[in-house]
C-alpha positions as CSV (number, residue, x, y, z in Angstrom):
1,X,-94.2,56.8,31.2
2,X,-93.2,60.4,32.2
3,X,-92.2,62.8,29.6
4,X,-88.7,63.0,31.9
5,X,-87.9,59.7,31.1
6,X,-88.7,59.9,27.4
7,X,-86.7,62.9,27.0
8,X,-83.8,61.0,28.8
9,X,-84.1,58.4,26.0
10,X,-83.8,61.1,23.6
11,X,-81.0,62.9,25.2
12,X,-78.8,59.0,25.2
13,X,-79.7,58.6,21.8
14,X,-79.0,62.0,20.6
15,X,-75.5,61.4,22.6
16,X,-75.2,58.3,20.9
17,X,-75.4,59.6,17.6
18,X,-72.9,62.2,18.0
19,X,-70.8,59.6,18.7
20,X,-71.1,57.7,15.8
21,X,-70.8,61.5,13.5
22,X,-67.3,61.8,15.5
23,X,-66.4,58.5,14.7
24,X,-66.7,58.8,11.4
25,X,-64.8,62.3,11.8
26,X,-62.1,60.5,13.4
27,X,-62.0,58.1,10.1
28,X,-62.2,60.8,8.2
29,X,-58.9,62.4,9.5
30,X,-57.6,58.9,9.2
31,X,-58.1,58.2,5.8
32,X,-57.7,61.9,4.4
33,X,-56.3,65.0,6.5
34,X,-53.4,62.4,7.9
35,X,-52.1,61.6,4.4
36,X,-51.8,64.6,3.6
37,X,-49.1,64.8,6.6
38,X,-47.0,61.9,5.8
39,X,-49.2,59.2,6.9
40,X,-48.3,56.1,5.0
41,X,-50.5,53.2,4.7
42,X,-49.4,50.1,6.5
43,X,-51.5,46.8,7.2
44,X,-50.0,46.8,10.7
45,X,-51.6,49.4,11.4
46,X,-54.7,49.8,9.3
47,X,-56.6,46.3,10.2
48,X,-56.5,46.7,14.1
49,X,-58.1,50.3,12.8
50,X,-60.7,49.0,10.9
51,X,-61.8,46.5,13.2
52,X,-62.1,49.1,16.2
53,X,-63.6,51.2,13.6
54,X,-66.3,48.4,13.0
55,X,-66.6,47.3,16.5
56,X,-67.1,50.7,18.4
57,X,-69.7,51.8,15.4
58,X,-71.6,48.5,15.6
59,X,-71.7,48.8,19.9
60,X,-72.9,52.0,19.6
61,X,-76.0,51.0,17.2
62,X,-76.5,48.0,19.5
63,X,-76.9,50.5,22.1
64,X,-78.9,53.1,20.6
65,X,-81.3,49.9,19.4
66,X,-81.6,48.7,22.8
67,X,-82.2,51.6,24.8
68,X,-84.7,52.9,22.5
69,X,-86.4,49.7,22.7
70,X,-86.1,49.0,26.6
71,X,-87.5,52.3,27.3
72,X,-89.4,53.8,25.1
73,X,-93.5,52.6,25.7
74,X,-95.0,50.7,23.4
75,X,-98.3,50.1,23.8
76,X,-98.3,46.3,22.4
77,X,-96.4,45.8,25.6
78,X,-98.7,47.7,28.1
79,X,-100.6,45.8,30.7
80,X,-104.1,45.0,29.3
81,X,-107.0,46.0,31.7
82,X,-109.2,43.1,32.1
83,X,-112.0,42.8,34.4
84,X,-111.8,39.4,35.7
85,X,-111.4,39.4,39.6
86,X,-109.9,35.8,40.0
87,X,-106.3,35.2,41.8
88,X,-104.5,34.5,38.3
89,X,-105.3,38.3,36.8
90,X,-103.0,39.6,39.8
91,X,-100.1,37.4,38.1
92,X,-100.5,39.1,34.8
93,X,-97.9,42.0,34.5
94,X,-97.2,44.2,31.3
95,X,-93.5,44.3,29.9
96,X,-92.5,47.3,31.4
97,X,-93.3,46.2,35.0
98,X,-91.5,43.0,34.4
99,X,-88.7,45.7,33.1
100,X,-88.9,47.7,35.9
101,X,-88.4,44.8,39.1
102,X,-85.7,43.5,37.4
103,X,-83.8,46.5,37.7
């Protein structure tokens, strides 16, 4: 894998959590600064809150889980080298090839 791809997963990631720090800033204005302003607390509008609240943080794991998972090697996955010449080894492919055509 080539250290431009890696760092690509890094950069997503890092992306990713920034976006779950602002998230919780967002909440944070919610639930304090706005209060503070004459915000008063309504159901109407608090449960469609904290169920986008919940929603958009648990997406944003999902992704972070999945990209580091999809792309980052692991070597359990890789393609073990054999030496058997017979028609079958050329139907063997690692995860990350399988990964890769499927794209």
């Amino acid at each position: 894998m080539s250290k431009a791809r890696v760092a690509l997963v890094i950069l997503g990631d890092a992306l990713l959590i920034i976006a779950i720090v602002l998230l919780f800033e967002i909440d944070k204005l919610v639930n304090g600064t706005l209060y503070g302003y004459g915000l008063v607390f309504s159901n109407d509008w608090a449960q469609p809150y904290w169920l986008m609240f919940k929603v958009t943080l648990a997406l944003i794991v999902v992704a972070v889980i999945l990209i580091s998972v999809v792309e980052l090697p692991y070597p359990a996955f890789e393609e073990k080298k054999t030496n058997d010449n017979s028609e079958n080894s050329a139907m063997h492919f690692g995860l990350s090839e399988l990964l890769f055509l499927t794209r």
